[in-house]
N, C-alpha and C positions, 0 to 999 in steps of 0.2 A: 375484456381481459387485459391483465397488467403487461406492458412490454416486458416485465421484469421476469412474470412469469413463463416457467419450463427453461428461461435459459439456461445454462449450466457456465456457473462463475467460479474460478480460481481464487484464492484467496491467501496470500504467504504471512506472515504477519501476526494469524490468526488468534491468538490463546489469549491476548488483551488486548486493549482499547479501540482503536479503529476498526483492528480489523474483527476484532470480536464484533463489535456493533455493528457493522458492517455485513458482517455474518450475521446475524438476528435479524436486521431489518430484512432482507434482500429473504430469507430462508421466509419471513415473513408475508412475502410476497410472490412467494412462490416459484425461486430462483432454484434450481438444484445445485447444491455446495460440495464443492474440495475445499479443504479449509487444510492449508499447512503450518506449521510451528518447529521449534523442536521441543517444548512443553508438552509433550503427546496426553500428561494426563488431563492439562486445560483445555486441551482439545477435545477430550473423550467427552467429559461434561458438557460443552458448547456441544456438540453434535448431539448428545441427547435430549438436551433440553430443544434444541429446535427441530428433533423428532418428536417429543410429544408437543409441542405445539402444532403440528401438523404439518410439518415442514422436513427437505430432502435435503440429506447432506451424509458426508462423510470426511475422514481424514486425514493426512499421512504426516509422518514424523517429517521435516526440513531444515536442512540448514541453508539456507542462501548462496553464501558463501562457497557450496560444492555445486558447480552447474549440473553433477548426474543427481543428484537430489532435488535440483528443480527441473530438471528433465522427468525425473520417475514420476512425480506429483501430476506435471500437468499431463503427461502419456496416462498415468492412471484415472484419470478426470475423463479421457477419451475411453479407455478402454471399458469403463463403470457406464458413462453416461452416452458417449455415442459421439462425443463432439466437444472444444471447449469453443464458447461464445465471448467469454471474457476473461481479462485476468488481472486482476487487481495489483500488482506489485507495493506493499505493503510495508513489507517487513525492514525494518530503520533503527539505528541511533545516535547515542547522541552525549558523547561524554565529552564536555565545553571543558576547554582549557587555554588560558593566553599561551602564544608559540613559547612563548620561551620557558614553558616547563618540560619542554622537550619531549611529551606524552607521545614517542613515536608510533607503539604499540595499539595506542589508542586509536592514531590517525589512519592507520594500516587497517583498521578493522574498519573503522567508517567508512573506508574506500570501499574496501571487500561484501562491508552486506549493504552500504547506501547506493551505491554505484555499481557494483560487476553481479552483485544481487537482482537489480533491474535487468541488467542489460544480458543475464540467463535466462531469467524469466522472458524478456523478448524471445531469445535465441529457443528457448521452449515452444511460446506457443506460435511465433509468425509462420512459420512454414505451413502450421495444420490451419490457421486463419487464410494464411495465403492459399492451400488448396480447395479450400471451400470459398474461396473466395466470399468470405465476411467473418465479422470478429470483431472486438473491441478491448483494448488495452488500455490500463488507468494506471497512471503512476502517482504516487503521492509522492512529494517536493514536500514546500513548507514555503511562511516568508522568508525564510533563511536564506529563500531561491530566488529571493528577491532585495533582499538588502543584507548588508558584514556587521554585525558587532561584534564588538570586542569578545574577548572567548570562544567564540565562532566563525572562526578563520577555516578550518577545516570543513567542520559541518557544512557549513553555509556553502564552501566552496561545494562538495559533494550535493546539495542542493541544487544549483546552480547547473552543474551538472546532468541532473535530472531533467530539467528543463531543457537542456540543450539536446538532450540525446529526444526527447520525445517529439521537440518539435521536429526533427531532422525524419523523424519516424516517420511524424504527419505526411512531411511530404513525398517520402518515398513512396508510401503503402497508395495514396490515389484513392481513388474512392470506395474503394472494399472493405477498409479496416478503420475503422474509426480509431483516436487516438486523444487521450485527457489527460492532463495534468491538473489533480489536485493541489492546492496550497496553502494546506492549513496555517492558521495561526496560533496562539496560546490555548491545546485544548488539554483534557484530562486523558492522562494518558500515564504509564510506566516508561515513559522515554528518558525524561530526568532522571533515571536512578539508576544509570549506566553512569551520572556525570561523579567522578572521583577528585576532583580537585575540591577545595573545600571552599574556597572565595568563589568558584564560581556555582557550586550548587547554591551558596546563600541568597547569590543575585538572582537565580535561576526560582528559589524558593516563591523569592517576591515579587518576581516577574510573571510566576504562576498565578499571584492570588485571584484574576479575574477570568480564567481558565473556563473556555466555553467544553459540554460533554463531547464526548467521542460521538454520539448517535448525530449530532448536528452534521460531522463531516461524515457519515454513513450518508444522510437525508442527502447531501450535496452527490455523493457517487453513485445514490440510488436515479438522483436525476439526469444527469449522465447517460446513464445505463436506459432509462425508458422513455428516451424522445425517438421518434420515428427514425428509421434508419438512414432518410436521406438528410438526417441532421446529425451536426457532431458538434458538441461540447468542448469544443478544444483546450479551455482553462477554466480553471474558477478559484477563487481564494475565499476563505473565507475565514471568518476571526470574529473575537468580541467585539458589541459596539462598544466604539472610540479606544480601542485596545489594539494590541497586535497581535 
């Protein structure tokens, strides 16, 4: 049987790309699903369709952003399924702008769901991992979390970020709670279509063209997720070949 199988995964993010595929595969494998968004009606569909494949899941409406909204998700994932075993921190964007078009509103929000988004979703599920001592927490980063360009001064920083809080996780948690950072590179995703500046969607356009699918960064946190438990995945990056 699949490690991935009967666990029960959190999933924020949910209604497209990552974490949609993410949901698919893993619902596939026989993972029972909380899948959060605030799209509740791409949610509705996503959870139907991976019950008639054969597959457990459910939903609730989220916004990141409000920690009692991702307090209610993963409390409802325990109270549904019995337990949560992981929780995918997911949900990200990414409207790229040079500092000096002063996009404060913009920077404010990629703080709030890239950053304190994460670090609810911790504050959600560590305590019910730390009672049962076991659990696994996956944060998706990006290369952003790994190198600055130009327009992604913000983002990147909020990346970077991500990284830091998770590794600090790693070590606190000890051997009970495993702990991953994802970091994708250029995949297909609804992320660019938050970016409002118009120089920098065009670079962002053409930056995309060699864009690997969302289900590849699925495949990466599905593996993660089903190495034996006294193995932990701490990072993995992954991107197009010879691309970023």
């Amino acid at each position: 049987m699949s490690e991935i199988a009967e666990k029960v995964v959190v999933i924020t993010g949910a209604s497209s790309g990552i974490g949609e595929a993410t949901a698919r595969l893993l619902g596939q494998r026989g993972a029972r699903l909380m899948v959060g968004a605030r799209r509740t009606e791409r949610l509705e569909k996503l959870v139907e369709e991976i019950r008639a494949a054969g597959g457990t899941a459910e939903f609730q409406a989220v916004d990141v952003t409000q920690r009692e909204d991702v307090e209610a998700l993963v409390a409802r994932a325990e109270k549904v399924y019995g337990q949560v075993d992981v929780l995918v921190n997911n949900a990200g964007l990414m409207p790229l702008s040079n500092l000096d078009r002063l996009l404060v509103d913009e920077w404010d929000r990629m703080i709030d769901v890239n950053v304190k988004g994460v670090l609810y979703g911790i504050a959600a599920a560590l305590p019910r991992m730390q009672a049962r001592k076991s659990g696994h927490i996956i944060n998706l980063s990006s290369i952003g979390g790994h190198q600055v360009v130009p327009t992604a001064a913000v983002y990147c920083a909020t990346k970077f970020a991500v990284g830091a809080i998770s590794e600090g996780l790693r070590q606190e948690v000890g051997r009970d709670i495993r702990v991953t950072v994802i970091s994708p590179g250029v995949t297909e995703s609804e992320l660019a279509h938050t970016i409002t500046d118009p120089d920098a969607q065009k670079g962002m356009d053409e930056f995309r063209s060699n864009a690997i699918p969302a289900e590849a960064i699925a495949r990466s946190i599905a593996y993660a997720i089903e190495q034996p438990a006294e193995v932990s995945v701490s990072e993995i990056i992954v991107r197009p070949t010879g691309g970023f």
